[in-house]
C-alpha positions in Angstrom: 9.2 -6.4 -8.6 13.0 -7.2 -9.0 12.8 -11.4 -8.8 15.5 -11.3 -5.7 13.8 -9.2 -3.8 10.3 -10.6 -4.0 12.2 -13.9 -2.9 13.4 -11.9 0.5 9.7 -10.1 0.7 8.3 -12.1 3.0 11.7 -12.1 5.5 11.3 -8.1 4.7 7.4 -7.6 5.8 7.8 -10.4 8.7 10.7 -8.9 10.1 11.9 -5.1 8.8 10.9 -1.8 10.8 9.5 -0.3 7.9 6.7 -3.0 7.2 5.9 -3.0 10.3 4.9 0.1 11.3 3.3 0.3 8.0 1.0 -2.6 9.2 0.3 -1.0 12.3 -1.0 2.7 10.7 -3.2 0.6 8.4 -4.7 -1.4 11.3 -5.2 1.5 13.7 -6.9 3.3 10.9 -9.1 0.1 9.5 -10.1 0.1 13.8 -10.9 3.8 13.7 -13.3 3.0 10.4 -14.7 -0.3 11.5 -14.9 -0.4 15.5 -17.2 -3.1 16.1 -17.0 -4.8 12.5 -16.4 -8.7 12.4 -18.2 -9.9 9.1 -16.9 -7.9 6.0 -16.0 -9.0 3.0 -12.2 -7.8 2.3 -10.4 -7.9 -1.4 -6.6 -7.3 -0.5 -5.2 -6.3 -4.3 -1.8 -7.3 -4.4 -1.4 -9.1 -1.8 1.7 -10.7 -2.6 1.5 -14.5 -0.6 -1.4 -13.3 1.9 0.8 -11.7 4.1 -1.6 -8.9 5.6 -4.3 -11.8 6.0 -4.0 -12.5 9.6 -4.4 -9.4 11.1 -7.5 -8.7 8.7 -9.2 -11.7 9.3 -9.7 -9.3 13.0 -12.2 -7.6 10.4 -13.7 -10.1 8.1 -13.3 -12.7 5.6 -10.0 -12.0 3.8 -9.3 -12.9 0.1 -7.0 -11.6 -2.6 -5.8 -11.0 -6.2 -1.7 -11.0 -7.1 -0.5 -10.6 -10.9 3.0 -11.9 -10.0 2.8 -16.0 -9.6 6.5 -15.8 -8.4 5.2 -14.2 -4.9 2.2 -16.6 -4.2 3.9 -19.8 -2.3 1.8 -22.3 -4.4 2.0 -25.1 -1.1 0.7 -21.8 1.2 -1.9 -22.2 4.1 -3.7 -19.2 2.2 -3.4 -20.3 -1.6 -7.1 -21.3 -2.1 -8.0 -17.6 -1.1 -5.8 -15.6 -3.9 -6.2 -15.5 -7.4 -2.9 -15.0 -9.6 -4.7 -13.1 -12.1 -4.5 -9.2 -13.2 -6.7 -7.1 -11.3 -8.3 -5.6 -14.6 -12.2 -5.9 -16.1 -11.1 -9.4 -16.6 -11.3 -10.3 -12.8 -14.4 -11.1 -11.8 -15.2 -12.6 -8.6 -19.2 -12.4 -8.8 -19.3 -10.5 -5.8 -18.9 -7.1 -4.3 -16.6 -6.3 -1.1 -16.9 -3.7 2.2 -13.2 -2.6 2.2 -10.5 -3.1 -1.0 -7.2 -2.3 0.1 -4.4 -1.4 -2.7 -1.4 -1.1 -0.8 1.8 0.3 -2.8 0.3 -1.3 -5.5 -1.0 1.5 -8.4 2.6 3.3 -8.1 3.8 0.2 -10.4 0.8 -0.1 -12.9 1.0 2.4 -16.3 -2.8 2.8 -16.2 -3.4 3.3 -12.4 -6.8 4.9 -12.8 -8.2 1.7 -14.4 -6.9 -0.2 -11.2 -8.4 2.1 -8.9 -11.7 1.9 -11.3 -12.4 -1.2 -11.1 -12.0 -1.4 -7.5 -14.3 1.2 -7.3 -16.6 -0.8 -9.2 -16.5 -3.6 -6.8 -17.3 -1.8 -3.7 -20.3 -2.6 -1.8 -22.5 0.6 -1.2 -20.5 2.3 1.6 -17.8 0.0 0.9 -14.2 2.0 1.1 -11.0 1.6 -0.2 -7.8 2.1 1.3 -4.6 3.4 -0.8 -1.0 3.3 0.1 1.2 4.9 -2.4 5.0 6.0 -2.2 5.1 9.4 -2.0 6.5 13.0 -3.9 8.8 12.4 -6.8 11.2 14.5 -5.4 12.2 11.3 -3.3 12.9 9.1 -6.3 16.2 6.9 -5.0 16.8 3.7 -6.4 15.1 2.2 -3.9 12.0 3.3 -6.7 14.2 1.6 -9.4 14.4 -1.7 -7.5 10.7 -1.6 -7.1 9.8 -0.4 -10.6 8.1 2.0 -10.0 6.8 4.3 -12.3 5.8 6.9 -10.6 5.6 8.8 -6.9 2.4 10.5 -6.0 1.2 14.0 -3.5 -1.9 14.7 -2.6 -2.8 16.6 -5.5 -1.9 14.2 -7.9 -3.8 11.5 -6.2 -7.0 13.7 -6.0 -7.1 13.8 -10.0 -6.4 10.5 -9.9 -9.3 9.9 -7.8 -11.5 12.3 -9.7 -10.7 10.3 -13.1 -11.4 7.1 -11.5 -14.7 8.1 -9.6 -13.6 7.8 -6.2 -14.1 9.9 -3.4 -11.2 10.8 -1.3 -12.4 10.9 2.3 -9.1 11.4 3.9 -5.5 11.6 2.8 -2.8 12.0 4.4 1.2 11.7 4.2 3.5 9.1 6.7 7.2 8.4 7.3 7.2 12.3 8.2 11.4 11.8 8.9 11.8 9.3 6.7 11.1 12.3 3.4 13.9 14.4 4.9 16.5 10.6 4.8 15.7 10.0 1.2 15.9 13.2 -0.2 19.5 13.5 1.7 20.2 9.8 -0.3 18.6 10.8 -3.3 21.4 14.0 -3.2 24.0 10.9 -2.6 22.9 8.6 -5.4 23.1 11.8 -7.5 26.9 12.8 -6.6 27.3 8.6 -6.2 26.1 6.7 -8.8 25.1 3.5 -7.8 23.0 0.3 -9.1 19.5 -0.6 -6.6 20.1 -2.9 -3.6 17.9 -5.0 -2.3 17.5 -4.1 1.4 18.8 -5.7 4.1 17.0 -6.1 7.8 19.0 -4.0 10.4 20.7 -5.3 13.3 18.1 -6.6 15.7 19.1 -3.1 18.5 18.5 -0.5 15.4 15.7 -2.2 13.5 13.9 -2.1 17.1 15.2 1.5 17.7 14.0 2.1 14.1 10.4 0.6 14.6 10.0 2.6 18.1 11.0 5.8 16.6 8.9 5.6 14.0 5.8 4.4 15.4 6.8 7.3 18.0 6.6 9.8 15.0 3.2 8.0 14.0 1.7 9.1 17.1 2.6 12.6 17.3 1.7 13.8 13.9 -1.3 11.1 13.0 -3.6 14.2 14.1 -1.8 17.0 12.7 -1.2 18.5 9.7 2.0 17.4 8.0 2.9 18.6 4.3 5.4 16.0 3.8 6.0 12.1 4.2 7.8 9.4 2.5 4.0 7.5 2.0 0.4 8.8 1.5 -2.7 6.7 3.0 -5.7 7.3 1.0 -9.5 6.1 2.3 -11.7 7.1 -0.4 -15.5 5.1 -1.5 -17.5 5.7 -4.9 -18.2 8.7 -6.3 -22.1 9.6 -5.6 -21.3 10.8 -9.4 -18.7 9.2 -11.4 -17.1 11.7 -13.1 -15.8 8.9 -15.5 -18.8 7.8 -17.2 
């Protein structure tokens, strides 16, 4: 991640419409997997400075893994419960979890199907993992460039991802329906207008709301239908009852 921009990521995820509708599809869909669960045993990979703790600490004992020191607030209420480490075969915690989540993390990583190997590997039984990755390469604006990203992903691509890495996909499915058609329409700017990545700024307090409600408005209408495009993919996937990897 650009070094200015993971200083203004926790401002961003706090307080942006985007993050926060995020947040709320991965809750609703962790309550439709785990209704009554209290007591599992959650590995957030990535997790930047623990900022998705709270609201999973609704269904377990939160801890997580973040290979960029610059984003961990070393003075942080949550410090003790993240290592700064690679998530590679060199992380391990000497235990196995219920639910890994790997949100927008593999899209930055040049061997994602390690990643998503060894959290595969650290699943309980029945544990799952849940995937967020940006999505279709056709959408690649700078926005990608600030991220370093090196790649965007569809369903396809992701299911021989999966395949390669031993994991099950139990459900996929593509997000920020609207949001595909804006950045393909910015991606056709950037193209005719050249122009180096921004970080992104939080909207005016009236449109970021508007933003957030339309959005979340979107969410609820075509959560339950089939839609062949979005901005994001949400993967929930669990271990292969046959790795095709070994």
């Amino acid at each position: 991640m650009d070094p200015d921009y993971g200083r203004h990521y926790r401002e961003l995820y706090e307080k942006h419409w985007w993050w926060r509708v995020r947040e709320d599809v991965l809750v609703r869909e962790l309550r439709r997997r785990f209704p009554k669960s209290t007591n599992l045993s959650i590995l957030d990979v990535g997790c930047g400075d623990a900022l998705f703790f709270d609201r999973l600490r609704e269904f377990g004992e939160v801890e997580g893994i973040e290979s960029d020191p610059e984003l961990v607030d070393p003075n942080g209420p949550n410090r003790t419960r993240i290592t700064v480490a690679p998530f590679d075969a060199s992380f391990r915690p000497h235990k196995d979890y219920d639910l890994i989540l790997m949100l927008d993390v593999i899209e930055h990583l040049d061997a994602p199907e390690q990643a998503v190997r060894r959290a595969i590997d650290l699943l309980k039984p029945g544990g799952i993992l849940f995937v967020t990755v940006p999505a279709f390469r056709l959408l690649w604006t700078n926005h990608d460039r600030l991220n370093r990203h090196r790649t965007r992903f569809t369903k396809r691509g992701f299911a021989r991802l999966a395949d390669a890495s031993g994991m099950e996909v139990l459900a996929s499915r593509y997000f920020f329906v609207f949001l595909a058609v804006a950045k393909l329409a910015l991606r056709m700017i950037e193209a005719i207008f050249p122009a180096q990545p921004r970080i992104p700024g939080i909207p005016s307090p009236l449109i970021n709301e508007f933003l957030y409600r339309s959005y979340s408005a979107e969410e609820k209408l075509t959560r339950r239908l089939y839609v062949p495009i979005g901005s994001s993919l949400l993967v929930v996937g669990r271990r292969a009852a046959k790795s095709n990897c070994e």
